[in-house]
N, C-alpha and C positions, 0 to 999 in steps of 0.2 A: 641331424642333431641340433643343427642353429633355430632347425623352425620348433624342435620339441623345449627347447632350453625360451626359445618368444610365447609360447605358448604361455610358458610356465613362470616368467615373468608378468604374463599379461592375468593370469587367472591371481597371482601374489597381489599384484595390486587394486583390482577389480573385489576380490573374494576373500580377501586378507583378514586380521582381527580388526573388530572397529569399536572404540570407544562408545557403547550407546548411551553415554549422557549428553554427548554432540547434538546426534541428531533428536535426541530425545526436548532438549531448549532446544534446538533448531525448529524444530518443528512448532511449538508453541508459541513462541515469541513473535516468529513469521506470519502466522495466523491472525495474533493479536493486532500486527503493525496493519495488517493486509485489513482489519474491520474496518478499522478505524479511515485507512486509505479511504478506500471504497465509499465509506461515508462522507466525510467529508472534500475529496479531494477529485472523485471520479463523479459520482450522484450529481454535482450542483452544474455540471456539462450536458445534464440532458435536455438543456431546453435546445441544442442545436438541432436534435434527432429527430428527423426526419421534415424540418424543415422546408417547407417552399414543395414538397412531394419528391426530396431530390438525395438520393442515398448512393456511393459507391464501397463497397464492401473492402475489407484489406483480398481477399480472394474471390476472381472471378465464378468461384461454383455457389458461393455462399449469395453472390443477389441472385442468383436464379432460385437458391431452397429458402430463403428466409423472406420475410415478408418486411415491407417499408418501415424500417425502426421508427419508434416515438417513444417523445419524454416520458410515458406512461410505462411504457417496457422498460425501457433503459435504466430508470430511475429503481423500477422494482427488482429489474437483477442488481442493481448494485447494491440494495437495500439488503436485499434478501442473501447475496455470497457474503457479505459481512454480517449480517447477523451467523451465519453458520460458519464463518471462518473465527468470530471469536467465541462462538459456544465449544467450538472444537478447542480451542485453544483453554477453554477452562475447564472441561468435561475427559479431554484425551479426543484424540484423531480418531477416525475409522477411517478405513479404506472406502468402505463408500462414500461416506462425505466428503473424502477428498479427491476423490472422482468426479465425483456431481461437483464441487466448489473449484476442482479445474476447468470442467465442461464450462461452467458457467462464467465466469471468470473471464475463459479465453473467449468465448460466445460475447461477450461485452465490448471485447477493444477489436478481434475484429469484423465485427456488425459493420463497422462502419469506419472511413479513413478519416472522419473528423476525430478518432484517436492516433497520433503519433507516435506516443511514446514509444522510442524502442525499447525499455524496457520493460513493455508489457509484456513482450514476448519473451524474455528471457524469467519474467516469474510464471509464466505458464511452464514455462519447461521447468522451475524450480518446484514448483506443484509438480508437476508427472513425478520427480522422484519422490520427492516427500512421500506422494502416495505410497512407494516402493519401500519407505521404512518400516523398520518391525515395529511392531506395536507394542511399546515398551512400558510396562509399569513404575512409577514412582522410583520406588524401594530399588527397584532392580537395575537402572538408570545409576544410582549414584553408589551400587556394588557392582557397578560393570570394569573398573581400574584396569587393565588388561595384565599389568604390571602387579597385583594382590595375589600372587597365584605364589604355590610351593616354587623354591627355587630352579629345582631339577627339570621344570616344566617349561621350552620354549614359545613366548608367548604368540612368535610370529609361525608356529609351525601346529601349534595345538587345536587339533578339528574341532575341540568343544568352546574354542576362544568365540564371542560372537564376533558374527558378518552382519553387516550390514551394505550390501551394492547401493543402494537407494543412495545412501549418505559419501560416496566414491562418485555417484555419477554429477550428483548436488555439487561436488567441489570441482569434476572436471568444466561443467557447464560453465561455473563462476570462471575458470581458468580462461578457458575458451572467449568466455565473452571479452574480460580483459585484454587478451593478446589479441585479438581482433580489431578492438579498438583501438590500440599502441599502431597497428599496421595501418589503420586509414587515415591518422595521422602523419603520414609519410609525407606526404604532398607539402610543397615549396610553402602554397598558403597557410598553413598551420604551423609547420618548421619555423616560417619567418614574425609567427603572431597574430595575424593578421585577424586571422578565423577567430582566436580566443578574444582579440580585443574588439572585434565587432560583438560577440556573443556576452562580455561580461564588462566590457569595457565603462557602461555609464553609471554601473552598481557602486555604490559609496562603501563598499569591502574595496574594491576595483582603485577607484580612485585615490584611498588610501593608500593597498599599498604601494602605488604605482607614484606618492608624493614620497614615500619615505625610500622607496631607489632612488629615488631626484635628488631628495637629500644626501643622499650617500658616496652621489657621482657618477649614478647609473640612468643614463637616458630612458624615457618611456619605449623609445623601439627595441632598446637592448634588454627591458623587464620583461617584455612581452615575448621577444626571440628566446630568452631564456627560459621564462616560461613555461614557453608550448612543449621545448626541449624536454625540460623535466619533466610535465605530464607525460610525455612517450615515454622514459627511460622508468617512472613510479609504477606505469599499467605495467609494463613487462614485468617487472619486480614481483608485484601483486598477483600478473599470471604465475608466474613461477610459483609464487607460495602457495596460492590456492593446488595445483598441479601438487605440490609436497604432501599437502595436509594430510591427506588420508592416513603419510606412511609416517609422520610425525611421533602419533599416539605409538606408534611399536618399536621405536626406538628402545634399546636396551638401559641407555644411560639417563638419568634424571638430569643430571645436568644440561645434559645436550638437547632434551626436549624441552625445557626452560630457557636455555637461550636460544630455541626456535621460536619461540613465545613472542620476540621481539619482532616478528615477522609482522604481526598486525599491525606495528608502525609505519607502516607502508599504506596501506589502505586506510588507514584512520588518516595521515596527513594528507591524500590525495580527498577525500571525500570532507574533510574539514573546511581546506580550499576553496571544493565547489562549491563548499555552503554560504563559505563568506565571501565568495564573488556573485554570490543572490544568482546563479545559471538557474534556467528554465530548464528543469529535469524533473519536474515531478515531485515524488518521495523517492528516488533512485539512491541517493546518498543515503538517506534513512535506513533504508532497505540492506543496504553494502555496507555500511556501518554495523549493524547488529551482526549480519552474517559473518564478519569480522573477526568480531569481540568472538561469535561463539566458537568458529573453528579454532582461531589462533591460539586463543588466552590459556594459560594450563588449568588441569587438570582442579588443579585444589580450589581454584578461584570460583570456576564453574558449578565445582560441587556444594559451596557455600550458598551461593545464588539460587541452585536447583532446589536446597535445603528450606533458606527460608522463604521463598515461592509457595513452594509444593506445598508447606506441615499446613498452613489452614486450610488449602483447597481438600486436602485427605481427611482433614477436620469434619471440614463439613461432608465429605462423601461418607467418613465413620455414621456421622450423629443422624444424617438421612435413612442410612443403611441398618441402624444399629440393631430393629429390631426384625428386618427381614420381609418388609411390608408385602402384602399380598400381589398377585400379580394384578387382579383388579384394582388394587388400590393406588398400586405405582400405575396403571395405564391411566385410570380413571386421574391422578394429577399432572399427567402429560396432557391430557384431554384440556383440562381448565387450565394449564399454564397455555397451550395454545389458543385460549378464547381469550385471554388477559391480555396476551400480545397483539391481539386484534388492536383492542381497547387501545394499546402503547402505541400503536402504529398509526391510529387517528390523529397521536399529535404531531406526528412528523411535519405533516402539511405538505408536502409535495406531490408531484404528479402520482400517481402509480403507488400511494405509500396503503391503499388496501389492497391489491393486489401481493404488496410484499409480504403484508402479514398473513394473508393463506399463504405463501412460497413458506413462510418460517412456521406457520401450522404443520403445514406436508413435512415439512424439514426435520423437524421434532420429533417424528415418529423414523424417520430415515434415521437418526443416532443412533438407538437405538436398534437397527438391524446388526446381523452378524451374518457371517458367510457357514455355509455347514462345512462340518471337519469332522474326521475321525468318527463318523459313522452318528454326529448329533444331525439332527435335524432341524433344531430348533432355530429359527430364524428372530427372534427376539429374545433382547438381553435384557430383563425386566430390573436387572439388579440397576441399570444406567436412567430409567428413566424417571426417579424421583432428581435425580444431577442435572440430566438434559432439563427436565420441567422448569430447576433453577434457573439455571443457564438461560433459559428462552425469556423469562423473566429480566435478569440480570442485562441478557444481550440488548432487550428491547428498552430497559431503562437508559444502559451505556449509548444507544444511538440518540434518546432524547435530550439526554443529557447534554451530547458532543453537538448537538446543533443549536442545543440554547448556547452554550460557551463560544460557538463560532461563529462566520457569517457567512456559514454555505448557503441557509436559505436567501439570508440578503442579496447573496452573487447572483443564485438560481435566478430568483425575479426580476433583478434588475438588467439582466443580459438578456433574459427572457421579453422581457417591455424593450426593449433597444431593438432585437431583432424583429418583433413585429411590429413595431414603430418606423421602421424602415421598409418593409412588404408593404404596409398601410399604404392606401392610393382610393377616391373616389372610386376607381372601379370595384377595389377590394376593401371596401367599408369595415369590412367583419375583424382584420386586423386592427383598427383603432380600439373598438370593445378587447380583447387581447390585452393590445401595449395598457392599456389604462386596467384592469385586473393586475395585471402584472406589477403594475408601478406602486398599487395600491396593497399589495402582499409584499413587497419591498420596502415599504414606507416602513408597514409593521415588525419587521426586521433588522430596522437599523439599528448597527451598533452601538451601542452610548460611548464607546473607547473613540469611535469615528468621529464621532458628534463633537467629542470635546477635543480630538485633533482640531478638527477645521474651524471650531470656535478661538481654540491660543491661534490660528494659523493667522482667520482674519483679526484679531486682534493687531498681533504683528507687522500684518500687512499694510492695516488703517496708522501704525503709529511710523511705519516707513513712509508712508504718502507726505505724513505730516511732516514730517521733518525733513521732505523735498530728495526723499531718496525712491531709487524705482522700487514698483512693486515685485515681489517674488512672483516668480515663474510658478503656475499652478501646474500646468501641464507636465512641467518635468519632474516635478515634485511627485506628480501621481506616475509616472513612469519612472522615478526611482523606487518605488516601493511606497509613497505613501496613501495610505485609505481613498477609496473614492467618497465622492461625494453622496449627500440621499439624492432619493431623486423628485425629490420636492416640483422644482423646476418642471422636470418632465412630466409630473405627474399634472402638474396645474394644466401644461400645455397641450394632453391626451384627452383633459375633462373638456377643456373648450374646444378642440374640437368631434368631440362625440358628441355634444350642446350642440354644435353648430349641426353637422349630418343629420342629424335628427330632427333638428327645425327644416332641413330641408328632404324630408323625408327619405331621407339614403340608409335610415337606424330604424327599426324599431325603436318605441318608445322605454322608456323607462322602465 
């Protein structure tokens, strides 16, 4: 009887009713965060790969089936799972795209161990469920209330309530990762600070507010020991609520699922923290922040959100859709929104960025499939592909856009020229042509935000000399956070000696 009654707990919580407006934003948002990742934050690391001829894989079966990563490859999956992680995100998911944008995704971080992050591998596991969400309509997302139903009807007991496991397994994973990490935090060194104040310790969040305990009466080893404390005692908390969430939504009383709402106060302050202690994590915060907002927050909130989101994307699916366009005529503008994005993808400028746009041509028509059911056959959904066409358009504009406003390509070249500026060696001449490419696709990238940092910077600096005070520290300055430099310097000092090699014939000419 104890094992038929664990069963039957485990099937309630697992199988239960699920709110599908959750994972319905869960799933979109995530997408959206994930292009954009991928673009600017994952992409501008691929001039590591494959380096010097020299690759270890996160799993020893993968260097034996994959071949010597390079910036070329690397550059184009990440090009190519964001463009298709945010067409899905404006278009609606399919199961196969988010199959193939897990595949690929997870194929990206572990190619190779020059990706660390551990939380890459905890958004590959948040893809595999995702994939496992129902594929939810608009409309039907924000009439999902579990709680709108005749009263005589129990909501936690009703077969026709929706399930959703995909979006039960989505919150145990987030639990799990939580309480995992609370536990490795056990050890003396972290208990006593140590670990946080080496890791955050020189970031001016950090220093802050580790002057305003000073002020208070509270020594920096006692800010730091309490610290670490509280971060263990926040992750548990955060496990625990992620672990609730699923069973939140089927609570009977409104009250009582509105003051569960205050749960996300928990992970909002711990992930705040991180942000303004400048910790090397990636987008992690980012990422656990929206996941957050969407499990926690109630019901009404979400559905305001999901509301004025959705009404123009529906907008425009109405006024695409409106007159039912032929099936050749929706393929036939899949077709040319695929050649356009070619076009979009020439300006990227990066290794691999024609490569990516065939992946986002292939990709295009991949939206588009459907799985057969109920005795249809048809394996294209003709009604999606004047949306997708947008979409590939839209997605290939959103990644040009996101690299003129940033300074991925600037990172890209200029880490790119440093790395093979240091391989560089008479015996290996071919490296110098390299660093000086590199420095000179960097030059053309630099920020003008940077530019006029380091102009007030030496302004500053020439008027401290003068007036017999020392000069600021550059070096810690750029190791707290501020802009690098162009690279002017390097670039002058890659031309003379590629001038020089070549006067002594170690270069082809000119």
């Amino acid at each position: 009887m104890t094992r038929a009654r664990s069963e039957s707990l485990f099937d309630r919580y697992f199988f239960g009713p699920v709110d599908l407006l959750r994972p319905y934003l869960l799933v979109r948002a995530l997408l959206a965060l994930l292009a954009f990742d991928c673009w600017l934050e994952l992409a501008p690391y691929g001039y590591r790969y494959g380096l010097g001829e020299f690759n270890v894989a996160h799993f020893t079966l993968l260097d034996a089936l994959l071949p010597m990563p390079s910036p070329e490859a690397y550059v184009a999956l990440m090009l190519g799972c964001g463009w298709l992680a945010l067409a899905m995100a404006l278009t609606g998911p399919t199961r196969v795209g988010l199959a193939l944008l897990t595949l690929g995704y997870t194929l990206g971080w572990s190619w190779s161990l020059l990706d660390a992050y551990q939380h890459h591998y905890l958004l590959s596991l948040l893809l595999l469920a995702m994939t496992c969400f129902p594929e939810t309509r608009w409309e039907d997302a924000l009439a999902a209330d579990l709680h709108a139903q005749p009263e005589d009807r129990d909501a936690n007991t009703d077969t026709d309530a929706p399930r959703a496991w995909g979006y039960v397994l989505f919150c145990v994973s987030c639990s799990i990762v939580y309480f995992y990490t609370a536990i490795t935090k056990m050890n003396a060194d972290w208990r006593d600070g140590h670990a946080l104040e080496r890791l955050a310790g020189r970031s001016a969040g950090a220093r802050t507010m580790v002057a305003f305990a000073d002020a208070h009466g509270v020594g920096a080893e006692a800010f730091w020991s309490a610290f670490a404390k509280s971060a263990i005692l926040i992750q548990l908390v955060i496990a625990a609520g992620f672990l609730l969430a699923p069973v939140i939504d089927r609570l009977p009383r409104l009250r009582t699922r509105r003051l569960l709402a205050f749960w996300v106060l928990a992970p909002l302050s711990f992930h705040a923290g991180a942000a303004h202690m400048d910790l090397k994590i990636g987008w992690f915060s980012e990422y656990m922040l929206l996941v957050a907002v969407v499990v926690f927050l109630p019901r009404e909130i979400l559905a305001g959100v999901a509301f004025v989101l959705g009404t123009p994307q529906r907008a425009v699916g109405r006024f695409l859709n409106a007159e039912e366009p032929a099936d050749a005529t929706a393929i036939g503008a899949l077709l040319l929104a695929g050649v356009a994005s070619l076009g979009l993808f020439r300006l990227v400028d990066l290794p691999g960025d024609q490569a990516a746009g065939l992946i986002v041509a292939v990709l295009g028509g991949v939206l588009v499939l459907r799985g057969t059911s109920r005795g249809d056959t048809s394996r294209v959904d003709t009604s999606r592909a004047l949306p997708v066409a947008l979409a590939s358009l839209v997605g290939g504009a959103a990644l040009v856009s996101a690299l003129v406003a940033s300074p991925a390509r600037f990172d890209y070249y200029r880490k790119a020229g440093g790395d093979a500026l240091r391989l560089a060696s008479p015996e290996q001449p071919q490296y110098y042509l390299e660093a000086l490419e590199h420095y000179r696709r960097a030059q053309r990238y630099y920020p003008d935000d940077y530019r006029a940092f380091w102009e007030a910077w030496d302004r500053d600096a020439a008027a401290r000399v003068a007036r017999g005070e020392p000069a600021p520290d550059e070096r810690r300055a750029v190791a707290e956070g501020a802009p690098p430099r162009d690279r002017a310097q390097r670039l002058e000092e890659a031309e003379a000696q590629v001038a020089n090699l070549r006067a002594q014939g170690l270069l082809p000419p000119e």
